[in-house]
C-alpha positions as CSV (number, residue, x, y, z in Angstrom):
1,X,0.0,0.0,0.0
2,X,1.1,3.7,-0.8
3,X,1.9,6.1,1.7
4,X,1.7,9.2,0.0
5,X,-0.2,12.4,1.1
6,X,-3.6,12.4,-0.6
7,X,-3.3,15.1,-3.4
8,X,-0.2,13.6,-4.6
9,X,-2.3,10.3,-4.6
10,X,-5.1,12.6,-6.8
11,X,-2.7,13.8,-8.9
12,X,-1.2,10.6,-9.6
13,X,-4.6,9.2,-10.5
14,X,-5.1,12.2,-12.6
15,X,-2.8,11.5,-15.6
16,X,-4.7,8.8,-16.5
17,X,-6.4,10.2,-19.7
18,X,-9.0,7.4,-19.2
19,X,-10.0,8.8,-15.9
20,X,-9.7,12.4,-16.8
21,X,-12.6,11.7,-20.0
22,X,-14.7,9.4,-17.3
23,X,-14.3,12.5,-15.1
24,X,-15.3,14.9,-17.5
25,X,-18.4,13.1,-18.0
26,X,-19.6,12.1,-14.6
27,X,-23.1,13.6,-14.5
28,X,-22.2,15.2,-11.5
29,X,-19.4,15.9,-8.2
30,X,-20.4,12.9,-6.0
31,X,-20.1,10.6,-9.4
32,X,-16.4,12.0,-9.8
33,X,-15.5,11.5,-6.9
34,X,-16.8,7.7,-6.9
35,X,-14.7,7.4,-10.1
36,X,-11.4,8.7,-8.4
37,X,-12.2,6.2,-4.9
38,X,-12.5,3.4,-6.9
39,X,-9.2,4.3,-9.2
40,X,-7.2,4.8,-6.0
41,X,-8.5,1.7,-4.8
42,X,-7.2,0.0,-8.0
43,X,-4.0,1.7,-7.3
44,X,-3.8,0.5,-3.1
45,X,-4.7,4.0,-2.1
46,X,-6.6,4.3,1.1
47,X,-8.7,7.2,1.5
48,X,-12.5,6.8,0.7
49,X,-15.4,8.9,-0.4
50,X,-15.7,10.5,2.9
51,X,-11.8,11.8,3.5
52,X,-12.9,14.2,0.3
């Protein structure tokens, strides 16, 4: 598992391109921020919906 401060976590998850375009159209905030929880989970992150 990572231990790396959360935005560097986000950021990491954000260079995805795949991500980035699933982001872009999420129909809304709490759908984005589903889609980046369960990417970090992918990656071993562990911070949940709630930590946002």
């Amino acid at each position: 598992m990572e231990n790396k401060p959360i935005l560097h976590q986000i950021k990491e998850l954000l260079q995805n391109a795949q991500l980035q375009q699933q982001i872009k159209a999420a129909a809304n905030q709490t759908e984005a921020i589903k889609l980046i929880a369960i990417a970090s989970a992918e990656k071993g992150y562990n911070f949940t919906v709630e930590a946002f």
